[in-house]
N, C-alpha and C positions, 0 to 999 in steps of 0.2 A: 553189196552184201548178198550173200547166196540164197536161195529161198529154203524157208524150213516148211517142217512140218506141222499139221493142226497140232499136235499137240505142245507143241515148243512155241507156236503163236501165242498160244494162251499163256506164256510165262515172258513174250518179245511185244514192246509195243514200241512202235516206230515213234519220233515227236515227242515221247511224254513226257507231262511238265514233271521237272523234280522238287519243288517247293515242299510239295506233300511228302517229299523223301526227306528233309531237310527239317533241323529242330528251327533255324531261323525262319521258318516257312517263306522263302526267298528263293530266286531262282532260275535261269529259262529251261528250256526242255531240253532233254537227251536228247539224239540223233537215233539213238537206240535204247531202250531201256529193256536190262536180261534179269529176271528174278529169279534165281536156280530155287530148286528144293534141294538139292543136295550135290556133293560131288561128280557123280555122275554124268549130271546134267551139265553144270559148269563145266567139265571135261569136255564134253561135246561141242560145245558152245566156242570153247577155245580152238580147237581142232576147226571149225568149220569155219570162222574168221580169223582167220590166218592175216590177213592186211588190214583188221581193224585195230584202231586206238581202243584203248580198253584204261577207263576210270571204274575205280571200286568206292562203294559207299557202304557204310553199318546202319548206323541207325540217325547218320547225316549231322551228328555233330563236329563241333571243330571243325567246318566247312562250308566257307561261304561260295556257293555255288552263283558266277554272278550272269544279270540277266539275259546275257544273248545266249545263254545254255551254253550246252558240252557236246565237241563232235564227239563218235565214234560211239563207242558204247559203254553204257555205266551199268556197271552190274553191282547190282544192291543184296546183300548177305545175309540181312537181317529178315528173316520170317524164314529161311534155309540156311543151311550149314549148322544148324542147330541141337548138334549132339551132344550133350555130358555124361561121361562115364568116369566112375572109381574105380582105384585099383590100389588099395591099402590108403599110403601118403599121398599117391598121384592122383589127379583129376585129368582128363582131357577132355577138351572144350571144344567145341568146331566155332569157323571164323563170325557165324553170325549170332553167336549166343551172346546177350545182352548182357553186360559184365554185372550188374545188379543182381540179374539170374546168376548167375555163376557165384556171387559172395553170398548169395540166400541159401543155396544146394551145399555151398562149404561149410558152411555155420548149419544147417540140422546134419550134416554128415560128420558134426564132429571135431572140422578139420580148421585150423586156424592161420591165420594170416594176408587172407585174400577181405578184409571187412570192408579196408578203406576204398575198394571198388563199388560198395552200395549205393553211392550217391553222385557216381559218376554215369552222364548218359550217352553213353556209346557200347561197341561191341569189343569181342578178342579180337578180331580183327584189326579195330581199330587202336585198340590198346599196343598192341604189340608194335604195330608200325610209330605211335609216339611215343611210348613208353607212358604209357598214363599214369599218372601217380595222384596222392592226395592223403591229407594227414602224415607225412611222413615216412609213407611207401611209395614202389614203384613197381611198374608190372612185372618189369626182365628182375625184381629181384626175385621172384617165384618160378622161375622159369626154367624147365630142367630142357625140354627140349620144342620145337616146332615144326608143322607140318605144312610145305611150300609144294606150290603150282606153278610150271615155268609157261612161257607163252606159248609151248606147242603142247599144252595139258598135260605133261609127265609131272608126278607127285612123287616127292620123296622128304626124307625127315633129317632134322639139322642139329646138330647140336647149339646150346647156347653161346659155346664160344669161338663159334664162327661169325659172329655179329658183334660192330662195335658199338656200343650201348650208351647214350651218354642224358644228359636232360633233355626230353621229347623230341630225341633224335635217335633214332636205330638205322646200321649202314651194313648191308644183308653182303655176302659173295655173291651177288648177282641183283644186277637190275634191272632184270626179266624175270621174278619169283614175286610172287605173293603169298602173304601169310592162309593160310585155309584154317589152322586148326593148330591146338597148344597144349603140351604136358606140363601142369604145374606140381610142382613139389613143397607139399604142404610141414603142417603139422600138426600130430593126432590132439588132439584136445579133448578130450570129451566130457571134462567136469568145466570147462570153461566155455559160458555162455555166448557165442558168439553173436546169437540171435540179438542177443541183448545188444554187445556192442555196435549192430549196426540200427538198432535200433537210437542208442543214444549221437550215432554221427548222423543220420539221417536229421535228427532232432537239431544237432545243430545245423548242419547246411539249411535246414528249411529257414533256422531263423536269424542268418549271414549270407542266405543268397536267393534270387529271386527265381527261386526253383518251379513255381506255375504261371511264369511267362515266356515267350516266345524268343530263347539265348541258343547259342551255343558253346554254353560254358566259357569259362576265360579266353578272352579276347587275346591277352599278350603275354608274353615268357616272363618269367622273373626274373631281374639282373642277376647277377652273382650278389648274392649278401643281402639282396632288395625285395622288397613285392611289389610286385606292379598297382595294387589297387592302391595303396598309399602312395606311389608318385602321382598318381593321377588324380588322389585327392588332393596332394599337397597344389597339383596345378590349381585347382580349384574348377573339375570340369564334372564333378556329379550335377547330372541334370541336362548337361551339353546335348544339344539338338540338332539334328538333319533330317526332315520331315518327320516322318514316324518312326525312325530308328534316335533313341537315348539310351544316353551313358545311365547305369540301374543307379538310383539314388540310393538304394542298397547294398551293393557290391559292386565298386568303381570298374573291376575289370570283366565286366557284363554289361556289352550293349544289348540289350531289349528293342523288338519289332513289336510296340503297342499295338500294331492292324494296319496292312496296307504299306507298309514299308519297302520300296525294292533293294535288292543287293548293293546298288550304285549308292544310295541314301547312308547303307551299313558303311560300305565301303571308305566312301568318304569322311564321313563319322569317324573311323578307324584313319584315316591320315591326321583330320584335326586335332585329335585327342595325340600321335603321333607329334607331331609338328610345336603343338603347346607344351608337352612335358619335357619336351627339348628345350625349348628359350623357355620355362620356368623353372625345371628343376636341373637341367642339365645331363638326360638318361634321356637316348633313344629308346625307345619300345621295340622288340622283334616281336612280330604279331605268332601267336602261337597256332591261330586260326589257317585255313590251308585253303588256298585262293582256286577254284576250280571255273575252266570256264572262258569265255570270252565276253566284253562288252559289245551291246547290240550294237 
């Protein structure tokens, strides 16, 4: 990798562990870790390592990072790429705005239909590359257009129906593009409380999901017709143990790191639970979670 400049050091650390990136706080280190403040930077960044592998992270949910770390470089969004601007019905977001921020700025601005993102902990970023959904939305349903970065830093803008969109699968015309930033097309509401509403689904996920421990959100996909945390109840595996990573007693498709848990522990965990809903209920599980990473 090329040498940079002091000022670009201060946002590159060689080695660093990603745990602290990661909601499972699991983990081994980057090869590189790149923290842009803004476009800009991350243009630069791409231009100058031209032969490096490049992993993206938001706010490290839905990813289990496992412990021999991740060659080349992960570059983290979250704390940069953080713009929102209106424009009547439209919002635009950049890739590392926390999608919570983004349905709190909708709802005093007015604007309605982004709620069910308040209880989800990741970024646009991240949203967009799975299609995040929750309550009965989904992100690409709001989605008028998006703004991509290809590997040699050129930025330009897509429409949505250049990508095929389907359950926590989006498939871009290029698999050298990353998402940077998103135009959603709203709508005006302004006698209708949105505040409220994310106040009352907050209320619920708090008291159906183990929202102040150490997850990254739903472990595995929903079958067609199905949900995953009732197969996994019907196995009989709330409670199911591999060292400090357990199945939440609360929301079967939430494994919890009580403290001290490595990725291999999660990991594993995530085949058992795999392996038993098969010979008990007869439904393999697709993990919904995104394996980043090699074993030490």
């Amino acid at each position: 990798m090329m040498a940079t400049s002091r000022r670009s050091q201060l946002r590159e650390q060689a080695g660093a562990p990603l745990a602290p990136h990661t909601t499972w706080r699991v983990g081994g280190p980057a090869e590189l870790l790149f923290l842009p403040r803004d476009t800009d930077e991350l243009v630069g960044f791409l231009q100058r390592e031209q032969g490096c592998p490049i992993t993206w992270l938001g706010l490290g949910s839905n990813v289990l990072v496992r412990d021999g770390g991740v060659k080349g470089a992960v570059i983290v969004t979250a704390g940069g790429l953080g713009d929102i601007a209106r424009d009547e019905n439209r919002v635009h977001a950049g890739a590392g705005v926390p999608v919570a921020k983004l349905a709190r700025f909708c709802a005093r601005n007015g604007l309605q239909g982004l709620e069910f993102l308040a209880g989800i902990p990741g970024t646009v970023g991240g949203a967009l590359a799975m299609n995040a959904g929750a309550a009965g939305s989904e992100t690409w349903g709001f989605i008028d257009a998006v703004d991509v970065l290809d590997r040699n830093g050129a930025m330009r803008k897509r429409n949505k129906e250049e990508f095929i969109v389907r359950y926590r699968h989006v498939h871009g015309p290029s698999p050298n593009e990353w998402f940077v930033g998103a135009t959603f097309r709203l709508t005006s509401a302004p006698d209708v409380d949105g505040q409220a509403r994310i106040r009352a689904l907050l209320k619920s996920r708090n008291a159906t999901q183990p929202m102040q421990t150490a997850n990254a959100g739903s472990v595995f996909r929903n079958p067609p017709g199905q949900h995953a945390w009732q197969l996994i109840e019907q196995a009989g595996l709330k409670g199911l143990r591999e060292g400090a990573a357990v199945v939440s007693e609360r929301h079967a498709n939430f494994i919890i790191n009580e403290g001290g848990a490595t990725a291999m522990q999660i990991e594993t965990l995530i085949t058992r639970v795999q392996a038993a809903v098969k010979e008990r209920v007869g439904v393999f599980l697709e993990p919904e979670v995104r394996f980043l990473g090699e074993a030490p």
